[in-house]
VOTOR-114140 format. One line per field, with one value per atom (N, C-alpha, C): residue number from 1; z, x, y; atom name. Coordinates in pm, whole numbers, padded with zeros to 5 digits. Atoms other than C-alpha are relative to their C-alpha. Example, Ala and Ser with C-alpha at 12.3 -4.5 7.8 and 13.67 -1.06 7.14 Angstrom:
2
pos = (1_1_1_2_2_2)
w = (00000_00780_00000_-00006_00714_00073)
u = (00089_01230_00090_-00082_01367_-00077)
v = (-00119_-00450_00120_-00119_-00106_00109)
site = (N_CA_C_N_CA_C)
// end
This chain:
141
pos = (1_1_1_2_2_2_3_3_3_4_4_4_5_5_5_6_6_6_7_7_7_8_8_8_9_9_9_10_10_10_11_11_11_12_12_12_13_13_13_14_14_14_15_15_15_16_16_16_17_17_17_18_18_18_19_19_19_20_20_20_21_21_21_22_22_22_23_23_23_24_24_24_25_25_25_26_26_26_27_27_27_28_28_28_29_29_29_30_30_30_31_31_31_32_32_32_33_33_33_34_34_34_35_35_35_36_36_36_37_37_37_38_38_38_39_39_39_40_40_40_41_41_41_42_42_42_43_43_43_44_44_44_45_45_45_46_46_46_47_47_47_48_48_48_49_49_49_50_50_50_51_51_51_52_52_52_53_53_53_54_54_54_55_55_55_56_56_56_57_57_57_58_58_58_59_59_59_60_60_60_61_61_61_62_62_62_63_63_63_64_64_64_65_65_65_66_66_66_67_67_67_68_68_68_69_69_69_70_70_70_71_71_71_72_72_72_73_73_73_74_74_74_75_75_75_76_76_76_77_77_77_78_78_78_79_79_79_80_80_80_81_81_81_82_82_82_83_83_83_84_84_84_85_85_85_86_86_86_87_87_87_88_88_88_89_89_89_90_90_90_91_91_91_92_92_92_93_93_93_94_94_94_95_95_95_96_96_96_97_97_97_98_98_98_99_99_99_100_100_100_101_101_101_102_102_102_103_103_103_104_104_104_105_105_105_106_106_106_107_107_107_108_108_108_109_109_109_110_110_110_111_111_111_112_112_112_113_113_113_114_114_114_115_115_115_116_116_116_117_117_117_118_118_118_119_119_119_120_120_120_121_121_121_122_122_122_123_123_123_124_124_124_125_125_125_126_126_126_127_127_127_128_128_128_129_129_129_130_130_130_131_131_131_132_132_132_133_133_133_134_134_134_135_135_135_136_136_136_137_137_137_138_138_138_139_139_139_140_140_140_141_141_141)
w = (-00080_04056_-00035_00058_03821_00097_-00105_03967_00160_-00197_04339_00002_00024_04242_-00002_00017_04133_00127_-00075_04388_00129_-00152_04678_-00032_00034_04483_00049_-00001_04466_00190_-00120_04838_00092_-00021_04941_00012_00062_04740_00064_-00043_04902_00130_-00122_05232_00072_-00035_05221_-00056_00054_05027_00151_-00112_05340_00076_-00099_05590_-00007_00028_05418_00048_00034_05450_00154_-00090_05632_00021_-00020_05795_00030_-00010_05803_-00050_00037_05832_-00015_00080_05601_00095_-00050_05725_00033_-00011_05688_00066_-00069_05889_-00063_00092_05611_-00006_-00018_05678_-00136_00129_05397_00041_-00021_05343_-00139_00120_05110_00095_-00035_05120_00023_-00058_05260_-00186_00118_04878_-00009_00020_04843_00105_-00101_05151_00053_-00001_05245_00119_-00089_05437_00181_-00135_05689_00098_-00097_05779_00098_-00083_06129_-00041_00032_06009_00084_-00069_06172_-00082_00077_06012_00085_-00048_05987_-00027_00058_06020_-00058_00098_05790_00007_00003_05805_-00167_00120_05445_00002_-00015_05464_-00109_00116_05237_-00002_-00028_05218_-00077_00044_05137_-00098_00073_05036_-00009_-00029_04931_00156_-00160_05245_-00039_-00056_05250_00136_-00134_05489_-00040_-00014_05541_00008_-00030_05555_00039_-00072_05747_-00168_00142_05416_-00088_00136_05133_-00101_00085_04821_-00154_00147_04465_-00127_00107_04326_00039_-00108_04405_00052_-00065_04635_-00007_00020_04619_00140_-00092_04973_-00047_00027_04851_-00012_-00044_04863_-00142_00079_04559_-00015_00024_04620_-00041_-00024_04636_-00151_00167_04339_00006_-00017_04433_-00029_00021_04426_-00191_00151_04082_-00110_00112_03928_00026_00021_04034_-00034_00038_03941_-00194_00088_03602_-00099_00061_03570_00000_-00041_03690_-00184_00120_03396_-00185_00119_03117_00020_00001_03215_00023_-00022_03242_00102_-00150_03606_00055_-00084_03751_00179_-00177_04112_00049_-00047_04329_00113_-00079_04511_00090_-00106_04816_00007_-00051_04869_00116_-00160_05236_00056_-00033_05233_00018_00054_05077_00041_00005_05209_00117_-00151_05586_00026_-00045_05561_-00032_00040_05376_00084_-00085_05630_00130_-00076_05882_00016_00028_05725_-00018_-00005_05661_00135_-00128_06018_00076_-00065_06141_-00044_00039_05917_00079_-00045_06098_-00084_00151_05785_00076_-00058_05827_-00159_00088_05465_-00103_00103_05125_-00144_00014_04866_00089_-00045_05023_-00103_00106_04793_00031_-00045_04901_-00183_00174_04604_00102_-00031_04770_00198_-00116_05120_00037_-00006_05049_00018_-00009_05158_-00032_00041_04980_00010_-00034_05126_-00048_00088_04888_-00148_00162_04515_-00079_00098_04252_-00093_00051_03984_00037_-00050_04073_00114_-00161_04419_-00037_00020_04246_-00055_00038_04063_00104_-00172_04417_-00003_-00042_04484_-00102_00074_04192_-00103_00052_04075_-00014)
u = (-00091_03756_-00013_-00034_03734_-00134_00142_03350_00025_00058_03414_00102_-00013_03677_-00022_00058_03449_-00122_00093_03207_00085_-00090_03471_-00008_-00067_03593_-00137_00176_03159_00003_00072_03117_00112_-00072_03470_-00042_00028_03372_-00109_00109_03011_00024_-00028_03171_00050_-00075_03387_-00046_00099_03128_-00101_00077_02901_00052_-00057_03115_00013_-00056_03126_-00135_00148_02761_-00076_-00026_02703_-00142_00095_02383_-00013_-00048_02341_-00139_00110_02066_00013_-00033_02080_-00079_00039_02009_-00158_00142_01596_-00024_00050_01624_-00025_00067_01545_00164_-00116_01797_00023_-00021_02028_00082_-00071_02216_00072_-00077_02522_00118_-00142_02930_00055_-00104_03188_00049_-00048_03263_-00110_00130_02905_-00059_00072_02866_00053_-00096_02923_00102_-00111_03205_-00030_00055_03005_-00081_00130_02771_00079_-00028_02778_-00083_00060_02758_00027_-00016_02728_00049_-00007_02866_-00041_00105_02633_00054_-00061_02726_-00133_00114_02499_00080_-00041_02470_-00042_00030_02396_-00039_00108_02120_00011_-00007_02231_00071_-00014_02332_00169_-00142_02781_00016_-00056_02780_-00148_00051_02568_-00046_00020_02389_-00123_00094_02159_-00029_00023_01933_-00181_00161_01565_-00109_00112_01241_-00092_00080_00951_-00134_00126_00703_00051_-00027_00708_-00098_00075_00669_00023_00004_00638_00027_-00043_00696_00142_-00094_01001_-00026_00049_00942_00174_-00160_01224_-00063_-00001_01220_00099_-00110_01400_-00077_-00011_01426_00012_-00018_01437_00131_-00166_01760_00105_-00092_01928_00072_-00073_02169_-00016_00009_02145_-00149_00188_01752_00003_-00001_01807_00021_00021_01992_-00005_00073_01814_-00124_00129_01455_00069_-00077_01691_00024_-00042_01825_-00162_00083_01457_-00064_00080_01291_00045_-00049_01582_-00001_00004_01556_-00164_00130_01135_-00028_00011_01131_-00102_00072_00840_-00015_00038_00825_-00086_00089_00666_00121_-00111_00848_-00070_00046_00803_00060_-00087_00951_-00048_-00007_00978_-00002_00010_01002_-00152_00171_00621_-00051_00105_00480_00017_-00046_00435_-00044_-00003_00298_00126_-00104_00599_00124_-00043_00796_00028_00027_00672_00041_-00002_00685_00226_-00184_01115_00026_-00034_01157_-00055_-00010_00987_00110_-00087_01244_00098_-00112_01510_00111_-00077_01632_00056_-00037_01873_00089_-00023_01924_-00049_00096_01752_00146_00144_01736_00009_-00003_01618_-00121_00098_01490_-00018_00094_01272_-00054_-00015_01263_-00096_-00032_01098_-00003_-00080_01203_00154_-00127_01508_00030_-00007_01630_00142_-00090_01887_00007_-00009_02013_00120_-00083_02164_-00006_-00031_02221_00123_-00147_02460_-00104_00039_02335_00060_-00047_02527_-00053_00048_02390_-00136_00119_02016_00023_00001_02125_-00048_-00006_02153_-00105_00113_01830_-00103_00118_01620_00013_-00039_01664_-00158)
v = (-00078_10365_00149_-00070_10666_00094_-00030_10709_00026_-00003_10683_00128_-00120_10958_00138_-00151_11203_00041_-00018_11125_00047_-00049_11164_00146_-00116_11497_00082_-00072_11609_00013_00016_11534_00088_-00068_11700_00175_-00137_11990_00094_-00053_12018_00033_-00037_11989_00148_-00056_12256_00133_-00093_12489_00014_-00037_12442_00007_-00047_12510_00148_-00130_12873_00080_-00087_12992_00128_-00104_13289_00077_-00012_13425_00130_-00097_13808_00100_-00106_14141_00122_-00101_14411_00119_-00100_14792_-00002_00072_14660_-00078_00128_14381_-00110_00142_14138_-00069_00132_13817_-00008_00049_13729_-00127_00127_13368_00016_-00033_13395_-00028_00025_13302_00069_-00145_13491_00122_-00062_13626_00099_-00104_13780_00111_-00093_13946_00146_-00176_14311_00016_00009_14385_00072_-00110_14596_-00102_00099_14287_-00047_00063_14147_-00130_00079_13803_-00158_00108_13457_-00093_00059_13154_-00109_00097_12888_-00173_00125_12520_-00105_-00013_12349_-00214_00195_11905_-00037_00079_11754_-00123_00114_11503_-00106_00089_11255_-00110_00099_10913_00026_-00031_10947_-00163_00167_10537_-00065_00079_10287_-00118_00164_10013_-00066_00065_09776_-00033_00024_09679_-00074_00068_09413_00113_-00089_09564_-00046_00069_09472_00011_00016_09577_-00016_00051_09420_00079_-00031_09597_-00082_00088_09429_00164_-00055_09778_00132_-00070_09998_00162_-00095_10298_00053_-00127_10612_00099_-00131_10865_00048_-00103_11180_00118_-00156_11522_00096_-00040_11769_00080_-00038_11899_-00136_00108_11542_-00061_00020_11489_-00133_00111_11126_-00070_00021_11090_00049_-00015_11275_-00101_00129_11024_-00138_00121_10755_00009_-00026_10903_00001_-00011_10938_-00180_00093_10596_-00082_00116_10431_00060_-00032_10649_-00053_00044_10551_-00175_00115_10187_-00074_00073_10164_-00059_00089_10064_00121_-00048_10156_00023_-00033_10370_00071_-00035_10538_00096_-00033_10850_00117_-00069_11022_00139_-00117_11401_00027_00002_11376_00142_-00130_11760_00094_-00077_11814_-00107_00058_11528_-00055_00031_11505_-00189_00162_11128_-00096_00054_11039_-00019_-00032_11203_-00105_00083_11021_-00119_00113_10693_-00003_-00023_10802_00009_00036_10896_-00150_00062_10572_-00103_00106_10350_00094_-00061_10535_00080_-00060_10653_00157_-00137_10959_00059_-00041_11063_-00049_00007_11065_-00016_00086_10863_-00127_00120_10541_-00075_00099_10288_-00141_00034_10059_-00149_00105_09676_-00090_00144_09372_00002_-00067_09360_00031_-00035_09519_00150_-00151_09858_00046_-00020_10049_00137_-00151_10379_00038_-00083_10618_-00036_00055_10526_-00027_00052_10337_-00098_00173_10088_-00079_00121_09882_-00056_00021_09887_-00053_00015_09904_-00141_00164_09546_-00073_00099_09399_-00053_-00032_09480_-00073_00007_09444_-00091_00126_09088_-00011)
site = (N_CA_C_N_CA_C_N_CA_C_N_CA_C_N_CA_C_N_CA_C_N_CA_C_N_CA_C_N_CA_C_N_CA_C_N_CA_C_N_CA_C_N_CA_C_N_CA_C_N_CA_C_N_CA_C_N_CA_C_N_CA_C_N_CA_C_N_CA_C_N_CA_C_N_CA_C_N_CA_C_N_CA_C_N_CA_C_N_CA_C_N_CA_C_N_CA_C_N_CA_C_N_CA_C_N_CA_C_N_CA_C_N_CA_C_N_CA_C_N_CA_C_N_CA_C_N_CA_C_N_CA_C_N_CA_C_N_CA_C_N_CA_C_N_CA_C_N_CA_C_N_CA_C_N_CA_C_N_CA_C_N_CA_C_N_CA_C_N_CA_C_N_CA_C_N_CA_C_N_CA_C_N_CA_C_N_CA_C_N_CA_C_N_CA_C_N_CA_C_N_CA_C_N_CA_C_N_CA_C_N_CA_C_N_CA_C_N_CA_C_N_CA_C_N_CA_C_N_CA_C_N_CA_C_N_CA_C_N_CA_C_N_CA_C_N_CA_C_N_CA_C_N_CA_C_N_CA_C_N_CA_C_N_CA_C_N_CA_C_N_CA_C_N_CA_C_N_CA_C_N_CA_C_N_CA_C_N_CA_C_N_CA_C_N_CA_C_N_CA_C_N_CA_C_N_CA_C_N_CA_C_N_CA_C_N_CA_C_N_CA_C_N_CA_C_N_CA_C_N_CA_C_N_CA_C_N_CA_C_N_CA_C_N_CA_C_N_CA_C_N_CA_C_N_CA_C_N_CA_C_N_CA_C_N_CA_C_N_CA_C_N_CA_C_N_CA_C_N_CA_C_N_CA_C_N_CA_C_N_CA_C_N_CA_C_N_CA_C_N_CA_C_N_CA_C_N_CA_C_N_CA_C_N_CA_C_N_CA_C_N_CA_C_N_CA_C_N_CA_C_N_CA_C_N_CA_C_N_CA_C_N_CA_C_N_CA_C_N_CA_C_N_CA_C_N_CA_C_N_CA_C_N_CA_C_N_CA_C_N_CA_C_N_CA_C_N_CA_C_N_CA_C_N_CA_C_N_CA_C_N_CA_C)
// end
């Protein structure tokens, strides 16, 4: 309970941080991106609404390929991809991970699962979008 807590509080928090972000060109013309706190009072600035690509809950879901070793799609921003590249490394579980950002085949292979947020982990034919151990147990029997 204490966990889904902090994670509500994290995802609250991020929400209401990106709703702030503000798009704006200095006397040069060179674009800046910064919060209403950082920006000069003179700028004509736009505020930008901004989606967060990331899975909010655990889901399963089948997979048409079967892998025997577990596959991770994520993103290098993704606090979620973090600590599951985290927990796979302190528990010796060997993967294999895609950054869907640098790697247009990977890409590819994420948009054809229909996937619409990072991480997606990939056991078996089992698909598990977003992260929890608990969730990874499920999976990786």
């Amino acid at each position: 309970m204490k966990l889904t807590l902090i994670i509500l509080s994290l995802f609250i928090y991020s929400y209401l941080s990106a709703s702030e972000i503000y798009k704006w060109k200095d006397e040069n013309g060179k674009i800046h991106y910064t919060d209403a706190k950082n920006m000069p009072q003179s700028a004509k600035a736009e505020e930008l609404e901004l989606k967060i690509n990331t899975y909010t809950s655990v889901s399963f879901d089948k997979v048409a390929q079967l892998s025997d070793k577990v596959i991770m799609y994520s993103a290098s921003w993704c606090h979620f991809c973090k600590k599951a590249r985290k927990y796979f490394l302190k528990n010796q579980i060997q993967f294999t991970e895609y950054d869907i950002e640098k790697n247009m085949m990977a890409k590819k292979r994420f948009k054809k699962m229909g996937a619409s947020g990072v991480p997606v982990i990939i056991y078996k034919d089992k698909r598990m979008n977003g992260f929890s151990e608990a969730g990874f147990a499920r999976i990786y029997k």
